[in-house]
N, C-alpha and C positions, 0 to 999 in steps of 0.2 A: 200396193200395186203402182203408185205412183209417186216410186222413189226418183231423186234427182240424181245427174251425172256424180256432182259429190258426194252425195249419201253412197252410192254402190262405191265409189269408192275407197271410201272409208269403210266397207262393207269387206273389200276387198283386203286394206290393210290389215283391217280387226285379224282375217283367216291366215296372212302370213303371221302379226304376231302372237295369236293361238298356236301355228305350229311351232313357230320358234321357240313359245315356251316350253310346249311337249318334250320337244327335242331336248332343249338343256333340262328336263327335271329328267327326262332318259339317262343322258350324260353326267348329270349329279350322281347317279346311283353307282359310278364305276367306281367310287373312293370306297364304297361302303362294299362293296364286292371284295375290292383289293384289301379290306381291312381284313373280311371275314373270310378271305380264301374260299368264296363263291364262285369259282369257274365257271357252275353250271349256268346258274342266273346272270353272268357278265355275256355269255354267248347268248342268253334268249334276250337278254335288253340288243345286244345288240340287230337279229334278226326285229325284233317289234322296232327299233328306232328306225329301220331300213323300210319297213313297208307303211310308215309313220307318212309320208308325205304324200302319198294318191292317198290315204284314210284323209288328211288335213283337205286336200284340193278336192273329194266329192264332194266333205262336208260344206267347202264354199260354194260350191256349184249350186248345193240344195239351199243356200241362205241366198243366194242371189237368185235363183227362181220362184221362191217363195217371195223376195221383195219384188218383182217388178213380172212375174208370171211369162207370159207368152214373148214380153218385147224383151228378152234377155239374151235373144238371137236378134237384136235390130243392128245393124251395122252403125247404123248414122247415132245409135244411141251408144256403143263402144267407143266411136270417135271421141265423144265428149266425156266419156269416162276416161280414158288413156290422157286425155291432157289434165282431167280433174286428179289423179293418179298421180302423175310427174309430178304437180306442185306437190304433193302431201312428202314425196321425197327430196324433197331441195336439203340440200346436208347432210341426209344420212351418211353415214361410214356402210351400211350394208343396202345403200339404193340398189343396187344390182342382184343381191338374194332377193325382195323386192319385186324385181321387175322378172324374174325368171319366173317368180308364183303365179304375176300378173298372165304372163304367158302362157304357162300350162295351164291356164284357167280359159283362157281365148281360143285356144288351140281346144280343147274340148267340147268348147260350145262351141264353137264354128267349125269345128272336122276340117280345120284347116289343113290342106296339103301343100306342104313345102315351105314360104315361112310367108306371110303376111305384114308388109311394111308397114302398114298404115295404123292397122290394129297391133301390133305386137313393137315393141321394143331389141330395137336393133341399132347393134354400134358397132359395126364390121372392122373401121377405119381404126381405133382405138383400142387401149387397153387400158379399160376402166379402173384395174388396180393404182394405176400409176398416178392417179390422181388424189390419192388418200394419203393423206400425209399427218395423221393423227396418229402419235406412238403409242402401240401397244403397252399395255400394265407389265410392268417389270418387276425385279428386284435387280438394286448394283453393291458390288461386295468389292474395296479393293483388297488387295491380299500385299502382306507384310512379307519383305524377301527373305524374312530370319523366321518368321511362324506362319506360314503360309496356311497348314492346317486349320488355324481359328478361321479363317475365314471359312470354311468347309463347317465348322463347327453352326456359324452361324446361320448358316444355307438352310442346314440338316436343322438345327432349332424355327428358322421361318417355313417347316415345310412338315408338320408335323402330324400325324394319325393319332387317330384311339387305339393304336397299338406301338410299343415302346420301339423305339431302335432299337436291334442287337448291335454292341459295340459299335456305339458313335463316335468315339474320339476316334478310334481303330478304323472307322470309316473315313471319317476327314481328312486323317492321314495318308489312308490309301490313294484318297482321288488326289490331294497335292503330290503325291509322288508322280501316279500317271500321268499326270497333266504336266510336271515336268521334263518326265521321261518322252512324253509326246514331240513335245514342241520346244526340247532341247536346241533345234537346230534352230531356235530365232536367238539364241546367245543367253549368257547369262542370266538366272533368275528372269526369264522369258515372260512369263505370265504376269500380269501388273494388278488384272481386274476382271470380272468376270460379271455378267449381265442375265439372269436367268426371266423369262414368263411366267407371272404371276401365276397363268393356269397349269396345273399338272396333268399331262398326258395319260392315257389307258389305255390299255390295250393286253385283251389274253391274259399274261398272268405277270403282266409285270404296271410299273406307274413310272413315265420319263419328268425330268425336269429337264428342262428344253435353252438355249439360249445359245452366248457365246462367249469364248473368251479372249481377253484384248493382251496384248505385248504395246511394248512402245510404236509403232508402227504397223502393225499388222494386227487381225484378229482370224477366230476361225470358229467353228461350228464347236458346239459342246453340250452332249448329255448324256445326263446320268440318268444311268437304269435300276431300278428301285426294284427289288423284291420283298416278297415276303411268304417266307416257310417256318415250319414251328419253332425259331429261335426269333423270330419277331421281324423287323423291316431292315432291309441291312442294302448296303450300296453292291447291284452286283457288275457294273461296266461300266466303265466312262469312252466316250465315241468324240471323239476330236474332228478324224480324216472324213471330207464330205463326201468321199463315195461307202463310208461305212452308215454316215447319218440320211445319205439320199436312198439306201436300200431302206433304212428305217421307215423311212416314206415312200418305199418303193410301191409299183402298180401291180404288183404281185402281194399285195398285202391287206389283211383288213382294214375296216376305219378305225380310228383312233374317237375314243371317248372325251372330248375335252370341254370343257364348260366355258363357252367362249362367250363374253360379253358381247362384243360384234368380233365377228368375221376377217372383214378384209382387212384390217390393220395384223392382224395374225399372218394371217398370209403375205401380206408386206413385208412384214419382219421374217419369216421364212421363206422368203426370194432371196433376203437379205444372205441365208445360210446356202441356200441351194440355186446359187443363180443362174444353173443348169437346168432346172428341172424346171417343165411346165406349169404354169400358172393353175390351166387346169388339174392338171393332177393333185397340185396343195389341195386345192378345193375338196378333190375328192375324196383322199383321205382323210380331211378333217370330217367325211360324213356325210359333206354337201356335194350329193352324187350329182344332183339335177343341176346344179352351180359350173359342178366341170362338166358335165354335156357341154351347156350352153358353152362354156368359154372352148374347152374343144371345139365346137361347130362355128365358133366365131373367130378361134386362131388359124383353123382348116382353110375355110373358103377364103378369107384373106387372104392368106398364100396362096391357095389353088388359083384364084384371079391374077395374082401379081406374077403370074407365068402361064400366060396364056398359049403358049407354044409347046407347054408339055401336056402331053398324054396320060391318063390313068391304062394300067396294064395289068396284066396278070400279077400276082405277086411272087417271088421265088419260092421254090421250093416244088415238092410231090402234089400234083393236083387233089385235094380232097373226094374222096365218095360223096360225104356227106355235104360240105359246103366249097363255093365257088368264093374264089379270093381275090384281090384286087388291089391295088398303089396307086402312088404316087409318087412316083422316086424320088424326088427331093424332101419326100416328108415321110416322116417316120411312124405310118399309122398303116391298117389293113383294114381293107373294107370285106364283111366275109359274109354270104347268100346261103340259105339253107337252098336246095336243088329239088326239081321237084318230084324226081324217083334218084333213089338210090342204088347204086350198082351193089352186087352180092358182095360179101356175104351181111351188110349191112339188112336190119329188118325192123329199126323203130320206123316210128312215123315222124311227121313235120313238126305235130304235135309236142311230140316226148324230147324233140332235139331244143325245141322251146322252154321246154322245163328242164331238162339239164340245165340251160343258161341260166336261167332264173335262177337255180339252185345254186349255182356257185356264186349267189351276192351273200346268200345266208350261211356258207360255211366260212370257217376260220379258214383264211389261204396259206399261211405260214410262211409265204413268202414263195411261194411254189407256185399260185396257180395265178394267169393275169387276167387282171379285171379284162370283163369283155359289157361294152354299156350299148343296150340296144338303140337304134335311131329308127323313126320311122317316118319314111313320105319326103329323103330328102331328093334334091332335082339336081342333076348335073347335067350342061349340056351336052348332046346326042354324039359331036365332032369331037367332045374330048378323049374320048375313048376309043382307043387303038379298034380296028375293023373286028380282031382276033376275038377281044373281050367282048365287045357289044353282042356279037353273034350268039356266043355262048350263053350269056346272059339272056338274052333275049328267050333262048330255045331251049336252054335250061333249066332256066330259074325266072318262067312265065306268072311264075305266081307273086312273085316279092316284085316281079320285076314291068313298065310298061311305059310305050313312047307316049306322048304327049306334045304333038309338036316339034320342035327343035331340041325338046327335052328328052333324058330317059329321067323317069319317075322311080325310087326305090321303095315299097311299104315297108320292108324289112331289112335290116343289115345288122350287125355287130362288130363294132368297132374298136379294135384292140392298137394297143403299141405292137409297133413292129420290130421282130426279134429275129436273131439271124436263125433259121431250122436246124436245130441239130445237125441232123443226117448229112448236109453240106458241108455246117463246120466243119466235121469231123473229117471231110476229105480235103479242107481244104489248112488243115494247122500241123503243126509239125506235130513228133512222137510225142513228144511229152506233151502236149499241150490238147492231140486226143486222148491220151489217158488220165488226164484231169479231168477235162471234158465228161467221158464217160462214168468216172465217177461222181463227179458231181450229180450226172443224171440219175445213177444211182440213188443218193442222198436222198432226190428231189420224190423219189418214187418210196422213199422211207420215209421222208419226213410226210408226207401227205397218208399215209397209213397212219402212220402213226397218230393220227387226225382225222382215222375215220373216212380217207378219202381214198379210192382205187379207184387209179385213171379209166380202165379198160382196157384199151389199146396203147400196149407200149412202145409203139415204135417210134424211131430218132423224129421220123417227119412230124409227130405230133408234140414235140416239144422245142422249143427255144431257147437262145444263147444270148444272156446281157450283153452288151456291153465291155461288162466287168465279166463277166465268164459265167454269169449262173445260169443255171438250165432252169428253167418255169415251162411249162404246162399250160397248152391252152387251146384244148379238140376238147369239148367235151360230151361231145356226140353220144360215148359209151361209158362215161363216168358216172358212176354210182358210190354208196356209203360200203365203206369194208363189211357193216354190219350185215349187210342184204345180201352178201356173196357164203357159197358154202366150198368151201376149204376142203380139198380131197389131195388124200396120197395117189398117183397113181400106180394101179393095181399091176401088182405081178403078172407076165404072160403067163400061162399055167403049160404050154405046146409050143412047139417053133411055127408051129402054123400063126398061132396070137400074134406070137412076136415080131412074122414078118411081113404082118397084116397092114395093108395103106390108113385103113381107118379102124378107129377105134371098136374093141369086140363088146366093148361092154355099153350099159346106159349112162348118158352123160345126162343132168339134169339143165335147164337153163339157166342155172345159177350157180352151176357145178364151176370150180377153178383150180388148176392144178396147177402150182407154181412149180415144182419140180419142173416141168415145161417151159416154166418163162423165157429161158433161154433162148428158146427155137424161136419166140418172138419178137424178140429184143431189136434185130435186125443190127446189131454190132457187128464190126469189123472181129476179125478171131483175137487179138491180142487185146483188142480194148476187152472184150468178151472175157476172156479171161481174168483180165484185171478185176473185173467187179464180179464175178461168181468167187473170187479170191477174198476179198476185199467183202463184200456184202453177200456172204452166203445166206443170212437170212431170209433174202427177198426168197429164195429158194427151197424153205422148208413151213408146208403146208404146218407146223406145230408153231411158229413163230405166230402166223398171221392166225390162227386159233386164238391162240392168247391173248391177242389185240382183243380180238373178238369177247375174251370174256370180260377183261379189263373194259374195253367199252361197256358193258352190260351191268357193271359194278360202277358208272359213273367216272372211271380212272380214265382221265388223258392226259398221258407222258407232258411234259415238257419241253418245247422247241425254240430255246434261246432267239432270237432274231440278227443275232451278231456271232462273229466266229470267236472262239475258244479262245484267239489271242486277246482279246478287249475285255475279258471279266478279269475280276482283279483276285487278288491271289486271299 
């Protein structure tokens, strides 16, 4: 009971480096997955590694109340922990995972609302990555301009399983060819050398080798993607172009399994590949959800400060039923409020819209569905917010939402990347460019079946447009597993009376779905609409998504490459 400032926190470190270790023997077990074509046990380490850090952060709570009992809420006694804390990390390469444990640790004994300078660790001004200059574990291969192959050879030999290559020479060759085919356009025998990360990648059903590769003047992103089906471990893509390797780390994506010795030096080195993509989001994919919060919340307000003269606003698009939405127009995020009645014909509760979100951190995304990371109790001043939105807010969403002052207070939000809505794009790109569009969205409404995943509601407004053109998914108000839905033909009118009946003659259950219908749903333009009832007649035939259904029930889940058809090799 009368532990000192250092002891607690030393007390404190012990529970980050307890969970860190959990975490990497979670992450060890994806090699032994990928060896033994374990899909099923790759997807549950992955859910257990996810809810792995509120298990690690109670158990600190109870080791810290058990040492110092009732003064474990003393303020004046945190003070001196927080500075006893700082020294213990002078050096680290992961001070910053670190100080974010320290935090959700402070933040739970103190029910702090909104953030706490004094007690918590905050570095607004800065970008703590930038200061790590320790290089990550490598391997460097140069390659010979007459056998370029052996170097591949030797890649594939430092990178080896308890299960054989199928045709590794045949492999080696393949990815020097790609790799010249690629980056033909830097001139002659382009490729000089090539730099891979010691750790290997997981994810799903495949294992990446990660790195880059250099020409005389220039380099560029490089990985290969590893499979393994019953002819043994064989190369199935090589990803050069970094908007093919930034979907690979896209936010529409699961985490990746990697056995990271520390952290931010990984994520250094891929800023290094992706100098586009948010710092946070590295974080996230590598696993370290609570990692890109913070650095989200820390890149956010930074910028929201440093333009004091913009306003947050509605966000574009179809007002939701279920949630109220919000911007920032010069930054590329949506703030999104569960409301606190829903308009017809909506009928969960606040509750159930809560567990939907939660549920899509534990499913596979396939690239489909985009993370949405919840934030609670943040504060933004009252004036920054257009009259339009406050109002709303205030009178709609009285429950997540309250003044405080010169502040609005938020307990609830979800905070996603911000993507262009469908249903706009669609009016606003030329022909060809909504008949891609449309198909793609298509795709995206297969590929997440095909994974066990039925959006609900399919219309344009609840889905989004990269960037790069893919359509993801991200309402998930009425989203449920394909396996919980029942699959109905629907029935023959048996009279003209049936047939020219406004509502249905027969019983419908609440879990009844009649794709045959989908279309009426769809809310497509006619020509896109046809394109994909053309194109994707399956989504249309209640006998298709049957079959999911049983194949789910037999353990069988298809395949969903993460890259398109042109990047696997031949």
């Amino acid at each position: 009971m009368n532990a000192t400032p250092d002891a607690l926190a030393r007390l404190i470190r012990d529970g980050f480096e307890d969970y860190h270790a959990r975490f990497a023997a979670i992450s060890r077990r994806a090699r032994q997955r990928f060896e033994q074509r374990d899909w099923v046990g790759a997807r549950q380490d992955a859910v257990e590694r996810i809810a792995l850090y509120d298990q690690c952060i109670a158990e600190t709570v109870d080791t810290l109340r058990r040492a110092v009992g009732e003064r474990v809420g003393e303020r004046a006694l945190w003070l001196q922990v927080r500075a006893a804390y700082a020294a213990l990390l002078a050096g680290l390469i992961d001070a910053e995972l670190y100080k974010t444990f320290y935090n959700t640790l402070a933040r739970r004994l103190f029910a702090t609302r909104g953030v706490d300078g004094a007690i918590e660790f905050m570095a607004m001004d800065v970008e703590p990555s930038d200061a790590i200059t320790h290089p990550v574990a490598r391997h460097s291969y140069t390659l010979s301009p007459t056998r370029p192959a052996d170097a591949f050879m030797r890649v594939l030999g430092d990178y080896r399983f308890h299960v054989p290559y199928a045709h590794q020479l045949r492999c080696a060759a393949a990815i020097a060819v790609r790799l010249q085919d690629d980056l033909a356009h830097w001139g002659d025998y382009p490729v000089r050398s090539i730099e891979l990360l010691d750790t290997v990648f997981y994810r799903e059903r495949r294992a990446y080798l990660v790195g880059r590769v250099f020409g005389e003047h220039r380099f560029s992103p490089c990985v290969i993607a590893l499979v393994h089906d019953e002819r043994g471990v064989r190369v199935d893509a090589v990803l050069t172009r970094r908007r093919d390797v930034a979907h690979l780390f896209g936010v529409s994506r699961s985490y990746f399994q990697a056995d990271l010795a520390t952290v931010g030096d990984a994520v250094v080195f891929l800023r290094s590949l992706l100098p586009g993509k948010p710092v946070d989001e590295i974080y996230t994919v590598l696993g370290r959800a609570k990692q890109g919060k913070t650095e989200r919340y820390r890149t956010f307000f930074r910028h929201f400060h440093e333009q004091p003269g913009e306003q947050l606003v509605h966000a574009d698009g179809t007002p939701g039923m279920v949630m109220a939405v919000f911007t920032l127009p010069s930054y590329p995020l949506v703030f999104k409020l569960i409301r606190d009645r829903f308009a017809w014909p909506k009928t969960m509760t606040r509750h159930q819209v809560e567990e939907k979100y939660a549920l899509v951190f534990n499913l596979d995304r396939v690239g489909r569905l985009l993370d949405a990371q919840p934030y609670r109790h943040l504060r933004f001043p009252r004036a920054r917010f257009s009259a339009a939105l406050r109002e709303e807010l205030l009178t709609q969403c009285a429950s997540s939402v309250h003044e405080d002052g010169d502040e609005l207070v938020i307990a609830l939000c979800y905070v996603q990347r911000r993507f262009r809505p469908l249903n706009l794009y669609l009016r606003e790109q030329t022909v060809e460019s909504r008949r891609v569009a449309a198909l793609d969205y298509a795709q995206a409404i297969t590929d997440m079946a095909r994974n066990n995943i039925f959006p609900g509601d399919m219309l344009p407004k609840n889905f989004g447009v990269s960037r790069h053109g893919r359509a993801v998914f991200y309402d998930y108000d009425e989203l449920c597993l394909v396996t919980e839905c029942i699959f109905r033909t629907w029935p023959t009118p048996r009279n003209e009376e049936e047939a020219l009946a406004d509502e249905p003659w027969f019983q419908i259950g609440p879990r009844d779905v009649f794709p045959e219908r989908f279309w009426m749903f769809m809310g497509l333009p006619a020509a896109e609409l046809a394109a994909v009832r053309e194109h994707f007649a399956h989504l249309f035939d209640p006998a298709w998504w049957q079959r999911l259904q049983v194949g789910f029930a037999a353990g069988q889940y298809p395949d969903t490459p993460p890259y398109a058809a042109s990047n696997r090799l031949a």
